[in-house]
C-alpha positions, 0 to 999 in steps of 0.5 A: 184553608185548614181552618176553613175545612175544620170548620165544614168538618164540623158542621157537616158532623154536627148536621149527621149526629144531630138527634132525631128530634132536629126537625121537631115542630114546637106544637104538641097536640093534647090527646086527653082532652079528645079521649072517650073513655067508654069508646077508646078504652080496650081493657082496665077501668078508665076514667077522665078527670079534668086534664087527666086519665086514669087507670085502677090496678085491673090487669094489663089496662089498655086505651087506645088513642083517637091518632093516626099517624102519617108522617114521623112524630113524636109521641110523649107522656107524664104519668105517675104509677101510684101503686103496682111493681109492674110496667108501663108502655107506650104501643106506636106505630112505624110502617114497620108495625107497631110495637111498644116502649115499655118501662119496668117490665116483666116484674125484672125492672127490664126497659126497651122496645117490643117486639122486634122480630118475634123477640121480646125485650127480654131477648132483643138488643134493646134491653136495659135491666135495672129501670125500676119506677119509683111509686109516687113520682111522676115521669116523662116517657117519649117516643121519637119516631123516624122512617128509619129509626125509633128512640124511647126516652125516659126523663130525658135520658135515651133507653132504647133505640133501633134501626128499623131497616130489616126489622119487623115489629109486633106488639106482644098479645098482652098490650095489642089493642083493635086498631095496629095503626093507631097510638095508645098507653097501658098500664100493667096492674098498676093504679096509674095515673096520665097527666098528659098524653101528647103527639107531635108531627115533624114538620118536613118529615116523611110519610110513614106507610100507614097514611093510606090505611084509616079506620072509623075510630082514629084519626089521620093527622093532628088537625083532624084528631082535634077536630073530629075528638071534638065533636064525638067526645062526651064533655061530661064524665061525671057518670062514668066517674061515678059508676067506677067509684062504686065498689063492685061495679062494672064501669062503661069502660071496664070492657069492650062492649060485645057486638049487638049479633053476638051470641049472649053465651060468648063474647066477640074476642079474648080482649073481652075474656075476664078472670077473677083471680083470688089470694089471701090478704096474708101469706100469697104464694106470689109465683102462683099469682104472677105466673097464672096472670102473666099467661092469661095476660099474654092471651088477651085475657083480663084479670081482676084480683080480689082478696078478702078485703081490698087492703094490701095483699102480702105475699109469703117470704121468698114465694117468687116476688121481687121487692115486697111482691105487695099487690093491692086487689082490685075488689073485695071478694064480697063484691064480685059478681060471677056474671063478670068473669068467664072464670076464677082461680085460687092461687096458694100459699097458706093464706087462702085457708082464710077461704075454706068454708066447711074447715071446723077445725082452726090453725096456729095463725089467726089470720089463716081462720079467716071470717064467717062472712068472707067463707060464705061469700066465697063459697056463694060466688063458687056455686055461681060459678057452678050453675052458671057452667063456668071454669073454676080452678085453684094452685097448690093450697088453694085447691083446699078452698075447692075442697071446703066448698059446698055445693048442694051439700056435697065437696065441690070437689068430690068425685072430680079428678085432681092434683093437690100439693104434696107440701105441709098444710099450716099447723093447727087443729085438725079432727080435734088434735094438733097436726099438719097434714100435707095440703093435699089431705084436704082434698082427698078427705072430702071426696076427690080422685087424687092424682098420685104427686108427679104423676103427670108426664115427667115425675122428676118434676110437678111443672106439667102436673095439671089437671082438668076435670069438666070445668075443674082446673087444679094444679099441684104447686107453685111449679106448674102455675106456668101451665096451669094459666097457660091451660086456663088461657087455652081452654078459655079461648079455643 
């Protein structure tokens, strides 16, 4: 008789303990294959090739996908991150809201699910530090949902998990996509390439609450995802491929495309929003590139990079970055087009004086002289952000890019209001003698109102020290580049 009640013991805990994965049908339905780019991508470039999705390093690049679901799934992915130090997520859905799984997150390397309760992963009890993806190799990410429970795998190995009851889930403004019932993936400035994008239904699982809530542009179940994927999706992308090989160029994809009634001067919602954010190919202060772009991103807003040439961006020493802090343009500054972008912004470090168009003086580093080509081009791209009335805005040494610029004759900057770094500007010659005056010289030189340093709210510090003149946006230093995406971010979307 002990022996007999060991053995039903043992079932009974085997039955209970079994992963959530016990129901599992073997059918995994392909979403790739039933993907249209031009219809399903929310942010980013996009491109179908073959098998495959891929995504460029454009800011936080979102797709959503042609799946409904009704009843507990499991939702999986292959993909390898190609270049980037940022995260990859995974949005599903539960009927307690949607949400995502996310991988080497909020430049900490922080893995787990967001947001449970308003609380991002970063405060949630699913956190998991230390999740670096490796660049070049290829993963496998798996989210199992259940009624009552959600788990996030990577490779195999359980991440995070969380009980749904009395917990309500969101996805956080950065990665929300038009539809909150239905499945998608992002990319986090990272060049990312999906090799499969699969969904499977349990089979006897329960009804998740959503099964009464459909739209126009997902589906239901998996039958129908296959079906009606099939009779809507383009079965050649060769234009769309084409179109996103050309530098410079807007893919059908890039955005999502404005409603016919709305009006031409502003676009339907901040996803369709774009910045262009500039830094120097050497010596970036990256806190002033990450910081600005994580606020705009939070807001919904999309971000292109572009540096003097599309190469690898290097940031200075010790400016904020983890690991290298290498980020790799999305254009060249030659190529972009300010009919593209709502606004642009310099980040500093002494590397953006390769921008100063009107400097005659030279520095120390060569690589801060820049070229007569590049300035030009800058300063051509300024001026048409000038006439077309758009935001223009610059970080601690990058507001001497704005100093040096010409429009009509005249400093960008004289006569606005503005705050400028107090640091050291890179040595070199100045007025035909060796010197290394404060950034904030370059300013004050070329006509602008220059606000006193800290003089802004609290003078112990220089984070609330930003400033705002008509559709000039300075900030003093890599302090306040915080507020000063966040200003940007507000102004933007108000």
């Amino acid at each position: 008789m002990q022996t007999a009640n060991t053995f039903l013991v043992a079932t009974l805990l085997a039955f209970f303990s079994a992963p959530c994965s016990a129901q599992q049908s073997d059918s995994w339905n392909d979403l790739i294959n039933h993907v249209d780019v031009n219809q399903h991508s929310v942010s980013g470039r996009w491109q179908k090739s073959g098998t495959a999705i891929s995504t460029t390093a454009a800011g936080a690049a979102k797709l959503s996908l042609p799946f409904q679901p009704e009843s507990e799934y499991d939702f999986r992915i292959k993909f390898t991150r190609n270049s980037g130090v940022h995260s990859i997520a995974l949005l599903f859905v539960t009927d307690h809201g949607q949400a995502c799984f996310e991988v080497d997150a909020w430049g900490q390397h922080l893995a787990g699910i967001q947001s449970i309760n308003g609380e991002t992963l970063q405060q949630n009890s699913t956190r998991r530090d230390n999740q670096a993806l490796v660049n070049g190799r290829t993963y496998t990410a798996l989210v199992e949902v259940r009624h009552d429970r959600v788990r996030g795998l990577l490779d195999g190995n359980v991440i995070a998990e969380i009980s749904l009851a009395g917990n309500r889930l969101t996805v956080p403004s950065v990665w929300a996509i038009p539809d909150s019932k239905s499945l998608g993936v992002g990319a986090y400035a990272s060049d990312t390439t999906f090799h499969q994008i699969e969904v499977r239904t349990i089979d006897g699982g329960r009804s998740l609450s959503t099964n009464s809530r459909s739209s126009d542009r997902t589906v239901r179940s998996s039958q129908t995802a296959m079906t009606s994927a099939s009779e809507t999706s383009p079965s050649d992308t060769s234009s769309e491929e084409n179109t996103a090989s050309t530098p410079g160029s807007r893919s059908p994809s890039a955005r999502t495309q404005p409603s016919q009634t709305m009006p031409a001067t502003r676009r339907a919602n901040a996803t369709e929003i774009r910045v262009l954010l500039v830094i120097a190919n050497q010596d970036f202060f990256y806190r002033e590139y990450f910081e600005p772009r994580r606020e705009l991103e939070r807001a919904g807003i999309t971000v292109d990079v572009a540096a003097g040439r599309k190469t690898t961006c290097r940031p200075h020493d010790n400016s904020g970055q983890q690991g290298s802090g290498n980020v790799m343009p999305d254009l060249a500054i030659a190529d972009a087009d300010a009919s593209d972008y709502d606004a642009i912004m310099f980040s500093g470090g002494w590397g953006s004086s390769m921008y100063q168009y009107a400097f005659q003086g030279s520095y120390s580093n060569r690589t801060y002289n820049g070229d007569p080509q590049t300035k030009a081009a800058v300063n051509r791209l300024l001026n048409d952000f000038i006439e077309q009335d758009k935001f223009v805005g610059a970080l601690c040494h990058g507001v001497s890019v704005l100093a040096w610029a010409r429009v009509n004759g005249r400093s960008l900057l004289q006569g606005k209001r503005v705050v400028a770094s107090p640091r050291q500007s890179p040595s070199g010659t100045y007025n035909g003698r060796r010197d290394q005056p404060l950034s904030r010289w370059n300013a004050q030189i070329n006509g602008a109102q220059l606000s006193p340093a800290r003089s802004i709210g609290n003078p112990r510090t220089s984070a609330d020290d930003v400033m705002i003149d008509g559709k000039i946006l300075t900030g003093e230093d890599d302090n306040s580049a915080t507020l000063f995406g966040a200003t940007l971010a507000k102004y933007l979307t108000q």
